[in-house]
C-alpha positions as a Python dict, from the first residue, in 0.01 Angstrom:
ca = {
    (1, 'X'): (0, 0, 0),
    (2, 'X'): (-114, 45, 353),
    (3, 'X'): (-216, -178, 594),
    (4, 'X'): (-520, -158, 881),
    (5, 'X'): (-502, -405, 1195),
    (6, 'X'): (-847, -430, 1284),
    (7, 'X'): (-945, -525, 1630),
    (8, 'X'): (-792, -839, 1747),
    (9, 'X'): (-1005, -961, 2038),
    (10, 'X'): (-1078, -1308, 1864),
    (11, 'X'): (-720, -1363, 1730),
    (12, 'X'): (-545, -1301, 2076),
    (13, 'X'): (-812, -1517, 2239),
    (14, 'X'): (-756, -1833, 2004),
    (15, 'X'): (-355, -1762, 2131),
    (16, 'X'): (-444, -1762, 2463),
    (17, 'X'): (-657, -2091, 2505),
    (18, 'X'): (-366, -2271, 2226),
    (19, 'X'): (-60, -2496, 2347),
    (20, 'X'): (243, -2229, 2411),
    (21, 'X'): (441, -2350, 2133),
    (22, 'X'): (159, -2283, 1880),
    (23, 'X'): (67, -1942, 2037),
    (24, 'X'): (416, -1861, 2051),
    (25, 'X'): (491, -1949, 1622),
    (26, 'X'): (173, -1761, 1605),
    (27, 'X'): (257, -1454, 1774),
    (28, 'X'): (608, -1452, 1618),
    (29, 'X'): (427, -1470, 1231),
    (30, 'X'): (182, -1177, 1339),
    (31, 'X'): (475, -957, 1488),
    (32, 'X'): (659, -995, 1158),
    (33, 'X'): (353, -917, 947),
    (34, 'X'): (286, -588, 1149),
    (35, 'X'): (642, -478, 1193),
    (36, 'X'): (764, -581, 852),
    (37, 'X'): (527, -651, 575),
    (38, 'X'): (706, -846, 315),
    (39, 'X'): (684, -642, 32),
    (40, 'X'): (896, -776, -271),
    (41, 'X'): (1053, -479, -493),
    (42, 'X'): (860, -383, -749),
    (43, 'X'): (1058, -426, -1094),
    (44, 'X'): (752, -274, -1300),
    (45, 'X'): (867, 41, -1202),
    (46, 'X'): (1257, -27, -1348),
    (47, 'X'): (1373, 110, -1686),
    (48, 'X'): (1691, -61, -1759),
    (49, 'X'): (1955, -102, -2066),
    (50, 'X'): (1923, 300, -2106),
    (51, 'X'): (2218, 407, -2304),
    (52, 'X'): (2334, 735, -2271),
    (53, 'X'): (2625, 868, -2460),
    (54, 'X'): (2656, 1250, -2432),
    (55, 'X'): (2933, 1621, -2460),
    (56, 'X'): (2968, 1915, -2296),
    (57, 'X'): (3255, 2155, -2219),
    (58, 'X'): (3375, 1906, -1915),
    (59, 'X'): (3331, 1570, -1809),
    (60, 'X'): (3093, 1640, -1549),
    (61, 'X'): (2852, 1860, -1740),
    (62, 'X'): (2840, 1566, -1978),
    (63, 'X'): (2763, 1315, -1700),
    (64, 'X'): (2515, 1537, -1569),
    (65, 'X'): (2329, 1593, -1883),
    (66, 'X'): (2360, 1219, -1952),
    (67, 'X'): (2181, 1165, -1626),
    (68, 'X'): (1888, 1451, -1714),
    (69, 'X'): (1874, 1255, -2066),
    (70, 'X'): (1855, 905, -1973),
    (71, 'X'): (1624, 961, -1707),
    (72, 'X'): (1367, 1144, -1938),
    (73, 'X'): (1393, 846, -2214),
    (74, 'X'): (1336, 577, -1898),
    (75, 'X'): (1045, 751, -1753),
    (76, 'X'): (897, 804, -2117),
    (77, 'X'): (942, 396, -2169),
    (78, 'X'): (766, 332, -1816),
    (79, 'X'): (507, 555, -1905),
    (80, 'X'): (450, 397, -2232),
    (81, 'X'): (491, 28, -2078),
    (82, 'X'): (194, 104, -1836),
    (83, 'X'): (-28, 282, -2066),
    (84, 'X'): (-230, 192, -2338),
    (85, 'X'): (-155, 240, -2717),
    (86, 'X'): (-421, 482, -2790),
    (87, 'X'): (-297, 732, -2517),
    (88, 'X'): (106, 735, -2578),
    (89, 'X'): (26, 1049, -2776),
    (90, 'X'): (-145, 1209, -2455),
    (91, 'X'): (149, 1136, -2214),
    (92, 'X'): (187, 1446, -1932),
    (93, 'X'): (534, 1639, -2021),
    (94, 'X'): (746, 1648, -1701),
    (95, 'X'): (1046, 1871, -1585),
    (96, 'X'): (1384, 1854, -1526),
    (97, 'X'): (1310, 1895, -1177),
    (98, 'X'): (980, 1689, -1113),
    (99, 'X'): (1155, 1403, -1300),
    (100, 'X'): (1453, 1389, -1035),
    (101, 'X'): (1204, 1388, -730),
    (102, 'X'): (1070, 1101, -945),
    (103, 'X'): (1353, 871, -931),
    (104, 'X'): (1414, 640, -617),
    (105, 'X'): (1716, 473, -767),
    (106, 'X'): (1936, 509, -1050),
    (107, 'X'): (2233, 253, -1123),
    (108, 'X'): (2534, 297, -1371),
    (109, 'X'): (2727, 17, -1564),
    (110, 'X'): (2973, 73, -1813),
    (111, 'X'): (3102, 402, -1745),
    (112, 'X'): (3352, 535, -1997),
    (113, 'X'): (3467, 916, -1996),
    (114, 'X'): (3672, 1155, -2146),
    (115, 'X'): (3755, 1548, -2113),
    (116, 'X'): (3426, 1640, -2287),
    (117, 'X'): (3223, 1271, -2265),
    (118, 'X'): (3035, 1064, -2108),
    (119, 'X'): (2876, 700, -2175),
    (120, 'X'): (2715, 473, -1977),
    (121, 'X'): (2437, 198, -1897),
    (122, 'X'): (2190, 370, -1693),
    (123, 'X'): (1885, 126, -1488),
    (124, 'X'): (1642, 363, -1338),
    (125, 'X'): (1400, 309, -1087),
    (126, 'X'): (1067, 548, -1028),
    (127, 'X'): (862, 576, -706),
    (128, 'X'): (487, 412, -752),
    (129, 'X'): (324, 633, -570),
    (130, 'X'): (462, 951, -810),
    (131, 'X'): (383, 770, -1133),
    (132, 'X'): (33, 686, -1045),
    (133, 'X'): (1, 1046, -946),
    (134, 'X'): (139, 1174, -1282),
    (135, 'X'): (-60, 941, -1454),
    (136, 'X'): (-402, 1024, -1233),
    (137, 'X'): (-345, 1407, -1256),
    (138, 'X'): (-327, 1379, -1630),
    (139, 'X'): (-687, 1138, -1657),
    (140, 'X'): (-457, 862, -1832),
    (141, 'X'): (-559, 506, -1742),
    (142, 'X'): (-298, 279, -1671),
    (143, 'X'): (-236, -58, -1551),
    (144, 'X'): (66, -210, -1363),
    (145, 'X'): (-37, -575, -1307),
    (146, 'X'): (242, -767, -1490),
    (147, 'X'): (103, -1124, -1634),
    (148, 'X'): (286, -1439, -1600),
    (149, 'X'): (575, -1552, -1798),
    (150, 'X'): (464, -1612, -2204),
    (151, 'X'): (704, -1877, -2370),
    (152, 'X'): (675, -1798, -2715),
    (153, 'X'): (701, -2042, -3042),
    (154, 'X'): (823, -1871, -3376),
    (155, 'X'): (754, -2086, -3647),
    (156, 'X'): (810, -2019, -4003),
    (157, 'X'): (604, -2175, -4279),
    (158, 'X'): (789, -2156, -4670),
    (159, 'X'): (586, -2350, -4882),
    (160, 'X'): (542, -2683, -4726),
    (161, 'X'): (809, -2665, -4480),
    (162, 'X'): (781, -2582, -4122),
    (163, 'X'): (1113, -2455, -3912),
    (164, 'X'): (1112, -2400, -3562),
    (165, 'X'): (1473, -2479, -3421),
    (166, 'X'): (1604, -2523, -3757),
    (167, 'X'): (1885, -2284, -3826),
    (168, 'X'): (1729, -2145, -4124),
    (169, 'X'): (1471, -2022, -3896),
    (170, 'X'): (1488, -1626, -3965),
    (171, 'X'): (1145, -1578, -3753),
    (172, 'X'): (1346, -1758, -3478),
    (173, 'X'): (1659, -1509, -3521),
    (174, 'X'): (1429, -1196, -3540),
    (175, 'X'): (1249, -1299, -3198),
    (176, 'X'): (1601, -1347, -3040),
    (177, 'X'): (1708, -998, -3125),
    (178, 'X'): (1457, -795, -2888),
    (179, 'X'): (1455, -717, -2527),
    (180, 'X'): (1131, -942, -2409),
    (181, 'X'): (1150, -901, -2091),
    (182, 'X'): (1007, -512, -2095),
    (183, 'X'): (650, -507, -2061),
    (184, 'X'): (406, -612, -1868),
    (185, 'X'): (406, -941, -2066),
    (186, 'X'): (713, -1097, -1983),
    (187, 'X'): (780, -1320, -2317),
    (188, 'X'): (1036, -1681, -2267),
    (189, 'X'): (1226, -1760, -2625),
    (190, 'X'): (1344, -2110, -2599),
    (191, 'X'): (1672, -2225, -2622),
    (192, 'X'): (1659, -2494, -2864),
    (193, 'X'): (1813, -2714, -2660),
    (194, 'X'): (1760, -3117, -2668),
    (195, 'X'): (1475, -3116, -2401),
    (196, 'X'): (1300, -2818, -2631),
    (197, 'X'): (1331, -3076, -2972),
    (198, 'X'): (1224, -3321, -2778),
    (199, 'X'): (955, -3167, -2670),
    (200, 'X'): (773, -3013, -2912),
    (201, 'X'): (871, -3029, -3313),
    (202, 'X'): (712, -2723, -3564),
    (203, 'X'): (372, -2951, -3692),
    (204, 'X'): (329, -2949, -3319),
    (205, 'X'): (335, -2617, -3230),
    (206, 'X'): (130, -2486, -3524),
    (207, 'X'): (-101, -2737, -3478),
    (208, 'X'): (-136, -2620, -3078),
    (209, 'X'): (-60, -2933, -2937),
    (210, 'X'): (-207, -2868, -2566),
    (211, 'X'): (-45, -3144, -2375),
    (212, 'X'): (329, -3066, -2514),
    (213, 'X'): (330, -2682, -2506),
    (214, 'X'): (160, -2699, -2138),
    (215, 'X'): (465, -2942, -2052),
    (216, 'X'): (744, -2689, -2181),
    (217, 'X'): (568, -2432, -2100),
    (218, 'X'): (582, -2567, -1737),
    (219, 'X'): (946, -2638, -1763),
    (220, 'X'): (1033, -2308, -1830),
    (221, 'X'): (788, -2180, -1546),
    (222, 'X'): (586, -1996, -1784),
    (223, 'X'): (136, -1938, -1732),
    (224, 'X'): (82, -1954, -2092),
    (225, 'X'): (244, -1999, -2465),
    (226, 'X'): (230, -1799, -2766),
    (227, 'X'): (276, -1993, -3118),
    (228, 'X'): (343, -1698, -3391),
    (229, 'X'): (361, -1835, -3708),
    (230, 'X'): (509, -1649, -3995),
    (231, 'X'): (459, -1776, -4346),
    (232, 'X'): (670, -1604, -4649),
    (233, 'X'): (555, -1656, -5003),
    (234, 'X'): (624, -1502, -5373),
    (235, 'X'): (896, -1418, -5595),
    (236, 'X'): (1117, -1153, -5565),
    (237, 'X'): (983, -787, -5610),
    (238, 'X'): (693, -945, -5479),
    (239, 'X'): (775, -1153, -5115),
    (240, 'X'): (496, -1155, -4912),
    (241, 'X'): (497, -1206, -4502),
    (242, 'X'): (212, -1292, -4331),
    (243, 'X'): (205, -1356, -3962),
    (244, 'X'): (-72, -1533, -3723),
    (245, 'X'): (3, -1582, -3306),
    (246, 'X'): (-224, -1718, -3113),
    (247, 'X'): (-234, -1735, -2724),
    (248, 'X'): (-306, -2101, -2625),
    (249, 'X'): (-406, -2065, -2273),
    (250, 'X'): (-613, -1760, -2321),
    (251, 'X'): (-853, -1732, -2618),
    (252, 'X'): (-929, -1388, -2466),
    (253, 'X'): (-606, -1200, -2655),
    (254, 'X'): (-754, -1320, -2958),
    (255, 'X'): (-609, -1427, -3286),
    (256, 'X'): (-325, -1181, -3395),
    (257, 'X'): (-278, -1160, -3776),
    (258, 'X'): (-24, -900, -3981),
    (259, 'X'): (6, -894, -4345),
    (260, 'X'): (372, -738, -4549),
    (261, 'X'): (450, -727, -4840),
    (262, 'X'): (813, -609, -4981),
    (263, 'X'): (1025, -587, -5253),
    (264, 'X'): (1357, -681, -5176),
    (265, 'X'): (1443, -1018, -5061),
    (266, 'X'): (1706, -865, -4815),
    (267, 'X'): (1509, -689, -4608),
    (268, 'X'): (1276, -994, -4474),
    (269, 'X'): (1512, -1029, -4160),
    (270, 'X'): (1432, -645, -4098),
    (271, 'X'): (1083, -660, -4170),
    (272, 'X'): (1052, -993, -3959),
    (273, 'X'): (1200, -788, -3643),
    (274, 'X'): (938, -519, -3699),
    (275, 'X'): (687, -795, -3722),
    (276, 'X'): (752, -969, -3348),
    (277, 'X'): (760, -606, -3259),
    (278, 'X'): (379, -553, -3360),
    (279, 'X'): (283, -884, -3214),
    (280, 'X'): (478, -793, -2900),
    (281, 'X'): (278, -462, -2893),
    (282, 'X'): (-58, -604, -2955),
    (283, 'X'): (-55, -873, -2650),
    (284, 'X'): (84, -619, -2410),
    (285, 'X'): (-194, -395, -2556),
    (286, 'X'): (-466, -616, -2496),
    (287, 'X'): (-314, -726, -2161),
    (288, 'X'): (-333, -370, -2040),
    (289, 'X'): (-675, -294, -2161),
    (290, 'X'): (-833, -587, -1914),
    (291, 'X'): (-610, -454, -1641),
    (292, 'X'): (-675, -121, -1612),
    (293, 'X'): (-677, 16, -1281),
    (294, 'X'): (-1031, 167, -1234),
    (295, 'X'): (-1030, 403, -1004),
    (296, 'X'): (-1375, 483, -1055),
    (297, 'X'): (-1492, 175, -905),
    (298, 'X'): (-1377, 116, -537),
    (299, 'X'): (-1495, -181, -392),
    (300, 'X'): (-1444, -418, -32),
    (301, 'X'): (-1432, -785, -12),
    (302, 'X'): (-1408, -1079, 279),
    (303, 'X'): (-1135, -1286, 233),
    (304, 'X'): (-1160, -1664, 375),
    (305, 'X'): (-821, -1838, 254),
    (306, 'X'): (-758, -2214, 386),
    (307, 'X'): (-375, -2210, 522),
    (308, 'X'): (-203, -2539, 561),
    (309, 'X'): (78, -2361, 792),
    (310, 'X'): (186, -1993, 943),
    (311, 'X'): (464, -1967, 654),
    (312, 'X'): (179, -2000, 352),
    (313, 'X'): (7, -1734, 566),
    (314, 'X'): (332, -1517, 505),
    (315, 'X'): (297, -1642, 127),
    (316, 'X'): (11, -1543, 74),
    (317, 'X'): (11, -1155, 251),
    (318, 'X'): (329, -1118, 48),
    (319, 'X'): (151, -1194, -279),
    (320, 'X'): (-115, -983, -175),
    (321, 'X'): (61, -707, -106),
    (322, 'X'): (212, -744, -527),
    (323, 'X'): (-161, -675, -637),
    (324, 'X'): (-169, -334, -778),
    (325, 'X'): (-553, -244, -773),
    (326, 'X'): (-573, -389, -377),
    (327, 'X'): (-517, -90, -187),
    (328, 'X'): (-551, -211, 122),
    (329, 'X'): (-508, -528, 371),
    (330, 'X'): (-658, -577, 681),
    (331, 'X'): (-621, -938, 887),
    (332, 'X'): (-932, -1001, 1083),
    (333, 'X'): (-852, -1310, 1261),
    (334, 'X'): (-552, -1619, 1215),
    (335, 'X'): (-564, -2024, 1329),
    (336, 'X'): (-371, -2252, 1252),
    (337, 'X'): (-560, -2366, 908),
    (338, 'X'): (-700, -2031, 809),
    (339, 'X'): (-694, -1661, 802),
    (340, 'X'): (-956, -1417, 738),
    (341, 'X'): (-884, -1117, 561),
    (342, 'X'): (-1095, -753, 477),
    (343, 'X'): (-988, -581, 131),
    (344, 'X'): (-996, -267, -40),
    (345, 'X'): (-948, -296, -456),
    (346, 'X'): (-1043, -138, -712),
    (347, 'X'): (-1219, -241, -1019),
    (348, 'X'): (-1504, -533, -1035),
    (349, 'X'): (-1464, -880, -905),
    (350, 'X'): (-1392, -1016, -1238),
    (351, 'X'): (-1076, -818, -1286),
    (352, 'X'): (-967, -876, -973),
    (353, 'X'): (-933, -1245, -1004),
    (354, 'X'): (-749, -1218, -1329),
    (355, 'X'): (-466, -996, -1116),
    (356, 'X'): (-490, -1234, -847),
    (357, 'X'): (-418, -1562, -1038),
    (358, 'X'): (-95, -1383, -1134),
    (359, 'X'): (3, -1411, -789),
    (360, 'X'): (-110, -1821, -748),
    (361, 'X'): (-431, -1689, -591),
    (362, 'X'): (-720, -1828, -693),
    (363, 'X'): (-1097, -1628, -584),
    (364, 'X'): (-1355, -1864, -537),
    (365, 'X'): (-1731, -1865, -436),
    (366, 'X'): (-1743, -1993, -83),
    (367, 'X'): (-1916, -2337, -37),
    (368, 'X'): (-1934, -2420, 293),
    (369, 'X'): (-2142, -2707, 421),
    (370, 'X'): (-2232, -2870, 751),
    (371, 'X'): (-1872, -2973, 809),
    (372, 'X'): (-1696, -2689, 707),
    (373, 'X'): (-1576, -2449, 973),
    (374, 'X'): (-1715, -2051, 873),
    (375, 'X'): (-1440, -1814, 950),
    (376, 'X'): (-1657, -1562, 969),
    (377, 'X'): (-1871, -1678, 1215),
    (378, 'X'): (-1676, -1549, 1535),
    (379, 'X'): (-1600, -1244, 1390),
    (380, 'X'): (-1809, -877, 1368),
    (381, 'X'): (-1808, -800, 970),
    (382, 'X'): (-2054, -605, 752),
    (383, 'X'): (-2231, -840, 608),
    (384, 'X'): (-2334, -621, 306),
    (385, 'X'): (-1955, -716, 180),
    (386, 'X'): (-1907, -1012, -40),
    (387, 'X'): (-1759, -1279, 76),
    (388, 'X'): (-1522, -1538, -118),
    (389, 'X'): (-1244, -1822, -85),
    (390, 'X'): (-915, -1699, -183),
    (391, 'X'): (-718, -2014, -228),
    (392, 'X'): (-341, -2073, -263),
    (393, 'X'): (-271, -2264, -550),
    (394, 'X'): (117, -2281, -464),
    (395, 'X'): (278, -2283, -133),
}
């Protein structure tokens, strides 16, 4: 992401006519924003728990081709994670050599070798900018915005029984038994501790209950919950499986709904893993298709956002920065209680609120009335550009 200072007349002379000791916090905040914009490491970009176990004539061949093979199978799961379904089969073929320049970091774990093998636990880390390229050379859309934390509520319905930290719970044990953390839906299975009991019991989860699933949800710092629901009925030869999840906080995803049907009682706790798998695939799905990057549709916006000290200004620029479809930052003027800020995104105003809110940012329409202070006002801007409140909604 770059960054453009524009002219800073008006912020240098609100320094000079302020008390030393504010001009001097000031001036220390802005020389840290220009010389080192706070740009938190972008984990989107990570493939990790790649398992490579591979043989050649020597040990080295085989760690080399290990390290050709497990970076191939991370870049194809990042380039699946940040696509959408319909396009997996369309994904750009990339060489040995391409691939490499790709990489910015690669980690080991677990390193065992012999004479003619190698195994390991390889995390690899792509550039941003050479993914996006890959993925813009080749006309696939892609998005990169990762959502909030989901906590998710497995129920399981037999008959007229309902089991959600019971051990019996088999929906429970196939949602433990995949990776949720790699997507761009981060998903939260509970613990089933006493504070999760007490909490919320299985009539209240299926039934939605908004006040309890917004408090654990909160607990475990998570924007939203997902209750999935699986109910198994009929006789053996016969067993059906029939799963519902629901978002509560966002009616948007829609109602997801997957119908089995199998013959052999043994394989429900397979078939149940396959099942959290589809839901899994279906939210990230959906989440990607609303946060598409569209390139298509550059667009400018004013930025007024109400500060209640230099650090939440620091907040805030860093959060910024974590927006994928904002492609550029430029600080117009910063008080004490306020900054104005010019930005470059992409994609309408709609979409960029949803990516915002992510980040605790919340766009509004600006209302400002006899006693409010315009921070525009003082300032040269285009006033063809909208104009909007971006408030913190965390420190």
């Amino acid at each position: 992401m770059s960054f453009a200072i524009y002219p800073m007349f008006h912020f240098f002379l609100q320094m000079y006519r302020a008390p030393s000791a504010v001009a001097a916090a000031v001036l220390i905040a802005f020389v840290t924003f220009v010389a080192n914009p706070a740009v938190a490491a972008d984990e989107v970009f990570s493939v990790s728990d790649i398992a490579v176990d591979e043989t050649a004539e020597t040990a080295s061949r085989a760690r080399a081709k290990a390290f050709r093979v497990g970076q191939r199978e991370a870049l194809g799961q990042l380039l699946r994670r940040l696509t959408l379904r319909a396009d997996h089969g369309q994904l750009p073929k990339v060489d040995n050599e391409r691939r490499e320049f790709m990489v910015q970091a690669l980690q080991v774990g677990d390193e065992r070798t012999s004479n003619v093998r190698y195994l390991a636990n390889m995390t690899v880390s792509f550039k941003p900018v050479e993914i996006r390229r890959l993925l813009r050379e080749a006309a696939i859309p892609f998005a990169e915005t990762q959502s909030k934390p989901v906590l998710v509520l497995p129920v399981l319905r037999q008959g007229d029984t309902l089991m959600l930290w019971d051990e019996a719970n088999l929906w429970r044990d196939a949602w433990s038994e995949i990776r949720l953390n790699n997507g761009l839906v981060p998903l939260i299975l509970p613990v089933g501790d006493l504070a999760d009991i007490t909490d919320v019991d299985a009539a209240q989860a299926a039934e939605g209950d908004p006040l309890r699933l917004s408090a654990m949800a909160s607990r475990y710092g998570a924007g939203d919950v997902l209750v999935a629901i699986a109910t198994l009925s009929g006789t053996t030869g016969a067993i059906r499986v029939n799963i519902a999840a629901s978002q509560i906080g966002d009616p948007s995803v829609g109602r997801i709904l997957l119908n089995f049907q199998i013959a052999d009682p043994n394989e429900v706790p397979n078939l149940l893993v396959g099942a959290a798998t589809g839901v899994i695939a279906a939210i990230e799905n959906s989440w990607k298709s609303k946060n598409v990057i569209q390139f298509d549709r550059p667009g400018r916006m004013l930025l007024a956002v109400p500060l209640t000290s230099l650090e939440q200004w620091v907040s805030v620029e860093r959060r910024l920065n974590n927006v994928a479809s904002i492609s550029e930052v430029s600080l117009i003027s910063l008080t004490r209680d306020s900054a104005a800020v010019q930005i470059s995104h992409f994609g309408d105003e709609s979409q960029l609120a949803v990516t915002l809110a992510q980040q605790d940012l919340a766009l509004e329409l600006p209302a400002f009335g006899a006693a409010d202070a315009d921070p525009f006002s003082s300032v040269q801007t285009d006033q063809a550009l909208q104009m909007r409140v971006l408030r913190p909604t965390t420190p």
